[in-house]
N, C-alpha and C positions, 0 to 999 in steps of 0.2 A: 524494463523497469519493474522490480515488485509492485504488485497491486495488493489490493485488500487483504487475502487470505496469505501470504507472504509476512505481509507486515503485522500481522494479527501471531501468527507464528513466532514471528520477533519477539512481542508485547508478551504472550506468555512463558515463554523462557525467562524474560525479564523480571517478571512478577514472582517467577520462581525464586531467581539466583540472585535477585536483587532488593528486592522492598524489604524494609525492614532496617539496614543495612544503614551504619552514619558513615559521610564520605571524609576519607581523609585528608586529599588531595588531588589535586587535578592537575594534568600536564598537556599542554598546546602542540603541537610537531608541526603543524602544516598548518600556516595563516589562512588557508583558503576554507578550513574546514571550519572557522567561527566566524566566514566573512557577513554573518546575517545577525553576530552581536556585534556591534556597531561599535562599542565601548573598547574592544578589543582583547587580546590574550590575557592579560592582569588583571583584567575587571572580572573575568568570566572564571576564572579560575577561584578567586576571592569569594566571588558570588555562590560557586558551591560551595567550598571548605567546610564542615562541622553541620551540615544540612543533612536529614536522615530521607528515605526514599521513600514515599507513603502508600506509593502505585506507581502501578506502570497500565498507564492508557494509551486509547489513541481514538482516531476520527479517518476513517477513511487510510490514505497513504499513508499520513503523520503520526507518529506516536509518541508520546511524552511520559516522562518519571514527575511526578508529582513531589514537589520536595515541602519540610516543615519549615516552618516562620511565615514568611512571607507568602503568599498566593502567587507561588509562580513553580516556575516546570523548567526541567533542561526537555529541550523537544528538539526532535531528531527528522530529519527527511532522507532517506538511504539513498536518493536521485538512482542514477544507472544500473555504482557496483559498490555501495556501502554497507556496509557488515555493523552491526553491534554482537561482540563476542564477550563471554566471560571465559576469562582465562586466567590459568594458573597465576600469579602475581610473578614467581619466578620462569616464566614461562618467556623463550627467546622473544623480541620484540619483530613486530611483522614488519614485511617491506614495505607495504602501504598504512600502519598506523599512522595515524593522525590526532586523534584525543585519546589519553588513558586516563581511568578514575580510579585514584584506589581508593581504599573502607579502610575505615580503624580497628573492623573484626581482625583484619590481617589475612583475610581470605581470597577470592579469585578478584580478580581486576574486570573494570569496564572497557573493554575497547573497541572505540571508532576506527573502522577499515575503511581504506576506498581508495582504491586502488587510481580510477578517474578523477576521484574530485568534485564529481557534481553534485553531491549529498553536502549535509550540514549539520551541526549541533550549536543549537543557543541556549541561554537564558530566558525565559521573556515571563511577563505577567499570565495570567490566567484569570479569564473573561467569562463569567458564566462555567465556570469550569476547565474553558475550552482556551490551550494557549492563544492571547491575543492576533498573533500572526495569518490564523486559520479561521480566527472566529466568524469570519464569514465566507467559509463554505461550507455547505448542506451537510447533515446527516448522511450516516452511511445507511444503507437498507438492512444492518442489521441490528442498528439503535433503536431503543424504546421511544425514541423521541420523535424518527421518523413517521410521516405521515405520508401516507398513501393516497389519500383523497387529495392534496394539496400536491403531490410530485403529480397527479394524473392532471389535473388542473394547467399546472406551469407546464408539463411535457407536450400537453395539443396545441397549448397557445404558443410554443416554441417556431411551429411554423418551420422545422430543417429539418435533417435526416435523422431516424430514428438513432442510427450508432453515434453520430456526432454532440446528438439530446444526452444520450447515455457516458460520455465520456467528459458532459460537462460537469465541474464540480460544483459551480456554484447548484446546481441541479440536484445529483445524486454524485455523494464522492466515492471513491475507490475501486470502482470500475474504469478498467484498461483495455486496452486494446485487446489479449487476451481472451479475457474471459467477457468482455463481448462481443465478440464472435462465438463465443461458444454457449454465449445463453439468445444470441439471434439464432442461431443453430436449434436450438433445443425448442423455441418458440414459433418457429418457421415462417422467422422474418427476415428479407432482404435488408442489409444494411440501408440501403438508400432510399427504404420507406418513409413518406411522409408521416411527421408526428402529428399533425392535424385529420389524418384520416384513421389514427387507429383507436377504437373504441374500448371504454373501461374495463369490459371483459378480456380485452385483449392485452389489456395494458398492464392489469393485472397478473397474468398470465407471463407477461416476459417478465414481471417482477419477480415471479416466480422461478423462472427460469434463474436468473441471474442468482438468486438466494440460495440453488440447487447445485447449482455449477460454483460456485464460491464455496457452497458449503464440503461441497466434494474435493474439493483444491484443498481446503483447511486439514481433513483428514489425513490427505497425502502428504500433508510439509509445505504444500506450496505447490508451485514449478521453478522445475532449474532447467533451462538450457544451456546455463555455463558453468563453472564453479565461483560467481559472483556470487549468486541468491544463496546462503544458509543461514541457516538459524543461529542460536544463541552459542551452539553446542562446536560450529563450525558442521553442520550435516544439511545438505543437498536434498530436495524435495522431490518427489518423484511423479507428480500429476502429472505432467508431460504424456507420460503414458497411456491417459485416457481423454486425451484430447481426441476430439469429433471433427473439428478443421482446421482450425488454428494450425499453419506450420503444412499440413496435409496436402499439398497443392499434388494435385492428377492422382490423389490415390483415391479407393471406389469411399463414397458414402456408408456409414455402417448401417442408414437407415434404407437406403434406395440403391445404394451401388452406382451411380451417378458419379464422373471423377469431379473431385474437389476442385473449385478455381479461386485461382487469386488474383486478387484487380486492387491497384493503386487507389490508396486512400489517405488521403492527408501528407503525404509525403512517407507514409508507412502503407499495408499490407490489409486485405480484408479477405478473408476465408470465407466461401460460404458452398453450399450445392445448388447448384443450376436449378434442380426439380424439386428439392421440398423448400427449397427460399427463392421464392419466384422473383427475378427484379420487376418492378414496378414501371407501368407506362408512364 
């Protein structure tokens, strides 16, 4: 599933090819893809028409177009293997489209991919800013808003496993399984460290970690390991290639040479080195 630095990829393409832009139309293909406006295909489509795009945000996974009049946003959730593409307007229609927006400039079109279905596009208000749906989950660690003293606070008193702290949203959003693993990696922390024993120098330090390894993804595109995840443009991210464990399983550590393991976590996978992330008694 894209995580932060994925999704942030998406938001600025978006902000390129799109803000500014009044929408001419909007078109439904797959009922599953607006199954979270509740009012349904007709309403959602009315509800854009003649509405101009003022930004494109986001929080964590979720990202949102900001629209005029009303205090509200089309907001998007990409789940698995959903795409926001701009594309030619005469350009062949995809196998997996799902929602198309066209502009009354007459220029490239918005389209919703997903091939699976588990992503979404709605309507909804805007709360503080932030579309209602999301409004309460936490900042991401690369928001002005984010507080560091107050995430160190809630992460000790969490009392569970550091990667499990890290993957909560209501906590800190947009961290995925990914890229924590690859900032317990860089911090030289066992996933199944208790959050009650690590202290603010240390805590800071994996926040660190996490902003290092996200920010390093951002540069790259992202990660693709399928031809799901691209950007606006349809182009493939390429971090994959400087993953540290993540995916790495028996190959040497770059820091110790130690082979990489992976061990069952949540019903998903956890990378780590034996010897610079020691498990915990």
């Amino acid at each position: 599933m894209p995580e932060l630095p994925e999704v942030e990829v998406v938001r600025r393409g978006l902000a390129q090819w799109v803000t500014g832009r009044e929408i001419a139309s909007a078109e439904v293909l797959h009922p599953r893809a607006i199954r979270r406006h509740v009012p349904g295909a007709d309403e959602f489509t009315a509800r854009l028409k003649g509405r101009e795009v003022l930004s494109a945000e986001r929080r964590g996974k979720y990202l949102w177009l900001r629209l005029s009049g009303a205090e509200e946003a089309l907001m998007a959730h990409l789940g698995m293997s959903g795409q926001l593409l701009v594309v030619d307007q005469d350009s062949p229609l995809e196998k997996h489209l799902r929602v198309r927006v066209r502009f009354e400039d007459g220029g490239p079109d918005l389209r919703f991919v997903d091939q699976r279905t588990f992503g979404h596009v709605m309507v909804t208000p805007l709360v503080g800013g932030v579309p209602e749906p999301i409004s309460h989950i936490a900042p991401d660690p690369f928001e002005a808003v984010f507080d560091e003293a107050e995430f160190a606070r809630r992460l000790r008193a969490r009392h569970t496993e550091i990667k499990r702290a890290l993957l909560d949203q209501s906590l800190i959003s947009g961290v995925g399984n990914i890229y924590a693993d690859e900032a317990l990696w860089m911090a030289r922390l066992h996933w199944a460290r208790p959050t009650h024993t690590l202290t603010r120098p240390k805590i800071d330090e994996l926040l660190g970690a996490v902003r290092t390894v996200m920010a390093s993804a951002l540069r790259a595109g992202g990660t693709s390991f399928d031809s799901l995840y691209v950007n606006v443009n349809g182009e493939s991210g390429y971090f994959e290639r400087s993953l540290e464990v993540y995916g790495r399983r028996d190959l040497p550590c770059s820091r110790c040479g130690t082979p990489i393991r992976r061990e069952p976590f949540m019903n998903r996978s956890s990378y780590s080195c034996p010897r610079c992330q020691r498990r915990p008694r």
